[in-house]
N, C-alpha and C positions, 0 to 999 in steps of 0.2 A: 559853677561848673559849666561848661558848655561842650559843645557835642561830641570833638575829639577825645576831651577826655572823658565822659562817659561813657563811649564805645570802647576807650583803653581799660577802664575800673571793670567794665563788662566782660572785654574778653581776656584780662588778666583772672580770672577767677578759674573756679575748675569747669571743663567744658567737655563733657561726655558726646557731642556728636562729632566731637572731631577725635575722639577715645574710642576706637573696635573694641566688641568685647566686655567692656566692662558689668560685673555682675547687677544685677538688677532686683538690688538687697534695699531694704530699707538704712542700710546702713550710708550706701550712696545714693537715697532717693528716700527722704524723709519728709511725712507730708507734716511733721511737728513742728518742724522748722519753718518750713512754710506757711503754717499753721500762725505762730510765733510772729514770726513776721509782718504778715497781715494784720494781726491784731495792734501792732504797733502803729500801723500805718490807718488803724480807723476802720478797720472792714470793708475796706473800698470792694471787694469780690459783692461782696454782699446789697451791692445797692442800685443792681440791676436786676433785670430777667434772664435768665439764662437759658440757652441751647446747646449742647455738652455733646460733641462728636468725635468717638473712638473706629479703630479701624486699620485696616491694613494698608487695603489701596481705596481711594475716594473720597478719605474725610476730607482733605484740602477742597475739594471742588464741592461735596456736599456744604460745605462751611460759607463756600464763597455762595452759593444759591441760596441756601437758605437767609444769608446777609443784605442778598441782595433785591429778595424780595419785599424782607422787614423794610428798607430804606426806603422799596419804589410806593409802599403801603402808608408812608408817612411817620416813622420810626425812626427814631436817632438810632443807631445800630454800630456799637460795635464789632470788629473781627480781629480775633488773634490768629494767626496761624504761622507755621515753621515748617521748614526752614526758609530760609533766604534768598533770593540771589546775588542781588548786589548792597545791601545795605541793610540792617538788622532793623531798620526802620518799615519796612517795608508789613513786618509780622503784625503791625499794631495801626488801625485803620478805623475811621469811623465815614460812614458815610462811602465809602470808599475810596477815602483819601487818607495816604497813611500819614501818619504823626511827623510834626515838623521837627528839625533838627532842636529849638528852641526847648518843645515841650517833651521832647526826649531827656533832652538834659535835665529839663525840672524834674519830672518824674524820678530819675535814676537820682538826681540831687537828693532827693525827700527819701529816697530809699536807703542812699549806702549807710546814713551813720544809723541805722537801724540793723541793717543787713552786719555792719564790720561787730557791733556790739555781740549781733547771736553767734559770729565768728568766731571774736577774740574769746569766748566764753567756751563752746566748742564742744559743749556738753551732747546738746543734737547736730555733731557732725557741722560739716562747712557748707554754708549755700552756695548754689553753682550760677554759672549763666543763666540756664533755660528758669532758674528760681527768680534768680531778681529779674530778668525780662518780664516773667509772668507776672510778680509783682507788680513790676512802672506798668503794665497793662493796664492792671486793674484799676490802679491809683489815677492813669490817664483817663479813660474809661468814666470814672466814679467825676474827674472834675469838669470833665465835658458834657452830662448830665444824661449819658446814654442811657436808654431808658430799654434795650434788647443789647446781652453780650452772644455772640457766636463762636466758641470757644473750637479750637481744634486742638486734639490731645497730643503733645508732642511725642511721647513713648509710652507705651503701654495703654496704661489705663488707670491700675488700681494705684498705684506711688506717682502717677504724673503729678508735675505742679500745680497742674489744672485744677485737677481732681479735688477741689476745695467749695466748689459751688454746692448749689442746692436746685438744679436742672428742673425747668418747667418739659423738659423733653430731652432724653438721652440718645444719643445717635448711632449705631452702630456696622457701619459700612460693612465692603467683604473682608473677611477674613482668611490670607493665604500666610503660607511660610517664611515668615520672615522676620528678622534680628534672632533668629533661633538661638544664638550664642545666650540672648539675653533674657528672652522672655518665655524660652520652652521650646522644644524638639519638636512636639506635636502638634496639630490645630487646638487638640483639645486642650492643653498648658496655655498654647496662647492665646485664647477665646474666654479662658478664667481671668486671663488680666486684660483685656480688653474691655469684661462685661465687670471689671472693678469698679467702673463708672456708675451703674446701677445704685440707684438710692430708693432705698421704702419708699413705697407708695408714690412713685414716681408713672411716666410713660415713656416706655422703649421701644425705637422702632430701629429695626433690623432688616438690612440687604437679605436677599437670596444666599444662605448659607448652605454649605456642605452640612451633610448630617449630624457630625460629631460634634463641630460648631453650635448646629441651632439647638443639641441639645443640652449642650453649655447653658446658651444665654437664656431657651426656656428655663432649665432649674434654677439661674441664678434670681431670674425674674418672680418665681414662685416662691421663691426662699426668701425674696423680699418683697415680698407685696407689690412689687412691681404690675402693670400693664403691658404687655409685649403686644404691636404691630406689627408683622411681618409682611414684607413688600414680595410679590409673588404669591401670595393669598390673601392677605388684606385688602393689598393695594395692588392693584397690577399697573404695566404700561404697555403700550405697541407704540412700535411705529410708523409714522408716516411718511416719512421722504427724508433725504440727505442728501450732502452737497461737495462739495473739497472746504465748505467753508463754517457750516451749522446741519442740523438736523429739528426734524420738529416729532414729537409723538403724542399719543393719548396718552395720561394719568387716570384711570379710575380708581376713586376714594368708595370707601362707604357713605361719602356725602354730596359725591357728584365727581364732575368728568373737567379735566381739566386740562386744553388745549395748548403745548409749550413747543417753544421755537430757542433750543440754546444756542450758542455759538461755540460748542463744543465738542467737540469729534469723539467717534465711537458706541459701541453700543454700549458700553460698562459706563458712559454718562447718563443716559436714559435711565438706567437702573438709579445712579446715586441723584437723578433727579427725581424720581418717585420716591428715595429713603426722603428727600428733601421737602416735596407736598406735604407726606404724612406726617410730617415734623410739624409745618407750618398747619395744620388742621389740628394737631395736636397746642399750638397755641393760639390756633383762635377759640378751641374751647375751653380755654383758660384767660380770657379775653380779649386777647388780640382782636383789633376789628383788621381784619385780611379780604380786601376785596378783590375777587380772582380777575377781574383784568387786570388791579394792580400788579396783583402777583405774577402774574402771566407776562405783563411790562418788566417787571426788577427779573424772571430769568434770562428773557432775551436781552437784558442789557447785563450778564454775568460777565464777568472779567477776572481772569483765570488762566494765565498765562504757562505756557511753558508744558502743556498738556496736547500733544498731537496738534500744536502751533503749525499752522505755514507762515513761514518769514517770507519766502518767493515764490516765483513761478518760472519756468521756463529755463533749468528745469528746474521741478518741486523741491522745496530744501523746505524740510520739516525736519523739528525736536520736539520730543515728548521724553516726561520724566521717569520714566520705567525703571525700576531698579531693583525689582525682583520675579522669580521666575513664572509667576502669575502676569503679572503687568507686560513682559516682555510675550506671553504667548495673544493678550488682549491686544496688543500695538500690532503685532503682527496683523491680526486680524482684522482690524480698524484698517490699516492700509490697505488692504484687499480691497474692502467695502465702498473708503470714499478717493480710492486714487487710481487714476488710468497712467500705467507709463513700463516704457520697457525694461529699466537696467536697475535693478537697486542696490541704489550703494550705502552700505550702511559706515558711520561715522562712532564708534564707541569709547566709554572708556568709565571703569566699573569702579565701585567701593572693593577695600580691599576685604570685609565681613560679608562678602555677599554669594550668592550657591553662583558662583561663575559656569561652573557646567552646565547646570539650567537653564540658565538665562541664555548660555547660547546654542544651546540645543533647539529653544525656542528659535528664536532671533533667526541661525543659520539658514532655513529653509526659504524665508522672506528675502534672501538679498544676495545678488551675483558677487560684488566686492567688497570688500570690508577694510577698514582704514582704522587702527587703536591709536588714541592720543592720550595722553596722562594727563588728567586733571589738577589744577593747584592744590586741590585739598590734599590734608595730610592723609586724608583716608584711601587715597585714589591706590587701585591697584597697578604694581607694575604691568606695562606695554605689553613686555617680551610673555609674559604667563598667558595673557588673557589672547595674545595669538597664537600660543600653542595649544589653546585650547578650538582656535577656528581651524587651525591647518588641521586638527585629526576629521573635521569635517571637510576637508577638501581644500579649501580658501591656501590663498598666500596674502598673506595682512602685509597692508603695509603699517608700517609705526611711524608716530610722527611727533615731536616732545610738546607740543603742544594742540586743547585741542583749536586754537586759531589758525596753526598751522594744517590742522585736518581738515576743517573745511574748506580752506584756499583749494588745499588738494585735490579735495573730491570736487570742488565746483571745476579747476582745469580738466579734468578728466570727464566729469559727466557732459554728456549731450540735451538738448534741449528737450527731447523725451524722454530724461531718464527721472529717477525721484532719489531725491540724499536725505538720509534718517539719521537725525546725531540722537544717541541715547546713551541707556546705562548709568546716568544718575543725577541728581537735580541739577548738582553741583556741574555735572558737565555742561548742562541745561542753560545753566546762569552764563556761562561762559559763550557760550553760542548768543545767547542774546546782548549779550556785551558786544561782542563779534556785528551783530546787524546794528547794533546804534552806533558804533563806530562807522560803520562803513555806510550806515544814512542806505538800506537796501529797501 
């Protein structure tokens, strides 16, 4: 097998993120199967150390910090995370180098006729993408002889694929509204399957939550002998200075003070870079030898793409991946902070499962023009909707059927003092950054 056709056996199966909607049952999210599977494949999950990150908004960037501090500490380390932008290769990293098109193929080779067997059988349901992904993860991972996995939970929590480890430290970012379709209407529904991840006698460390939230994941943590750290009273952070390009703050732990420089914009990184220390003290008291200038070296060297990015200057053309109505009121506010300029023009274009009113109720206040482009995913919402949802705040959108086409737009139109914000979903994300390596900006 080689790598075209692994990505076709991959993406011919069933594939829930390109699916709105879909119920979030054990019947389409079965961890037996995956269960099953694994076991076939030798326990590959099982032959590392794991860091296990659920959440709403942060776990990607929590995932990439915490991975990349294990590396700079002298750690084979690797990182799963989802989704994509240009290449499904990209989820599956050690060192922080993702997996070559080669050992993609082996991995998915060693996998499918295990995978077609629990298929054609069909007793536990059909395994999906984000299943056998997880899987060639593990089995990559297991043959490379990584000795720390950084796992990011692709949905939920309690039915994720992930969700198969045995976590030396449980992670659990903020928790806002979102996939509601799928995981609950409330905080409080969706903080039960967030805090699925929780395993006895484990250690969980937790963002600053809303109340209804933290009293989710304290009872779940109680009810399983869990440890709960909570960042904002355990661990706090401040900060120190910011830039258009990184920011640095204090970390205090219960076991000292911890001085970081990321390359990551906003204030909601500082926070998931404190969920990230506590994690990483929570494995060095379970061995890890973490020595904080290393550590303090693997954050400023994070890499973490696609997160309140500047691709130019003159004027500002920044993407960040916001895609729901929490994230889009934080972006706004990030831009406030680290960017001086006169005219915002925002570049959008949204999942069609997402609170679209929200998200631009936020959004609208941040920006004079705004420009909708439809995304290639299936998921992308129509143009014409998500501008009738600007014009009742005032705006005349323009549309534009692609969003390559949207940034040409906005760059002819902006002046050298204005700032351009493409947002609204990774996937728009990915396309913008397609956009700059093509045109070498």
């Amino acid at each position: 097998m080689n790598y075209p056709e692994a990505e076709q056996y991959i993406l011919g199966l069933t594939d829930y993120e390109k699916s709105p909607g879909v119920v979030y049952t054990s019947s389409t999210h079965d961890l037996h199967r995956v269960h099953l599977l694994l076991e076939k494949l030798g326990n590959p999950h099982l032959q590392a150390r794991s860091a296990h990150v659920a959440g709403t908004k942060g776990k990607g960037s929590t995932t990439a910090m915490i991975a990349s501090a294990l590396t700079a500490c002298g750690y084979k380390t690797g990182l799963y995370t989802s989704p994509h932008f240009w290449t499904m290769r990209e989820r599956i990293r050690v060192d922080g180098t993702m997996i070559s098109e080669a050992d993609f193929a082996s991995a998915v080779a060693a996998v499918k006729p295990k995978a077609d067997a629990i298929n054609r059988d069909g007793s536990d349901g059909q395994l999906t993408t984000f299943e056998i992904m997880t899987a060639a993860a593990f089995l990559y991972f297991a043959r490379q002889g990584v000795q720390y996995q950084v796992l990011e939970v692709g949905l939920g929590g309690r039915l994720d694929a992930t969700n198969v480890v045995h976590p030396d430290v449980c992670v659990i970012t903020s928790i806002s509204l979102d996939h509601t379709e799928v995981l609950g209407r409330t905080l409080a529904e969706i903080a039960a399957e967030k805090a699925g991840i929780v395993k006895p006698g484990c250690t969980v460390v937790s963002a600053d939550q809303a109340d209804e939230v933290e009293k989710v994941i304290t009872d779940v943590c109680a009810a399983r002998g869990a440890r709960l750290l909570k960042v904002g009273k355990d661990i706090t952070w401040l900060t120190v200075r910011s830039s258009a390009d990184r920011q640095s703050c204090r970390v205090q732990t219960r076991n000292g003070e911890f001085h970081l420089t990321i390359p990551l914009l906003g204030e909601h990184q500082l926070e998931n870079a404190a969920c990230a220390v506590a994690a990483l003290e929570v494995l060095a008291s379970k061995g890890a030898t973490l020595p904080k200038v290393d550590v303090q070296r693997g954050f400023a060297a994070v890499n973490w793409p696609g997160r309140l990015q500047v691709l130019r200057k003159d004027p500002w053309l920044i993407c960040d991946g916001a895609h729901n109505v929490d994230s889009a009121a934080k972006l706004v506010s990030a831009i406030r902070r680290h960017f001086i300029f006169d005219r915002g023009i925002l570049v959008i274009g949204i999942s069609v499962d997402k609170d679209v009113d929200g998200m631009v109720q936020q959004l609208a206040p941040g920006f004079q023009e705004v420009i909708v482009a439809r995304s290639k995913h299936p998921r992308s919402a129509p143009p014409e909707m998500i501008a009738g949802k600007f014009e009742s705040h005032g705006f005349r959108p323009k549309i534009c059927s692609s969003v390559l086409e949207a940034i040409e737009v906005s760059l002819s139109e902006a002046k050298r003092e204005d700032l351009i914000c493409i947002t609204g979903s990774l996937f728009v994300v990915g396309e913008a950054l397609t956009w700059r390596d093509k045109a070498k900006v």
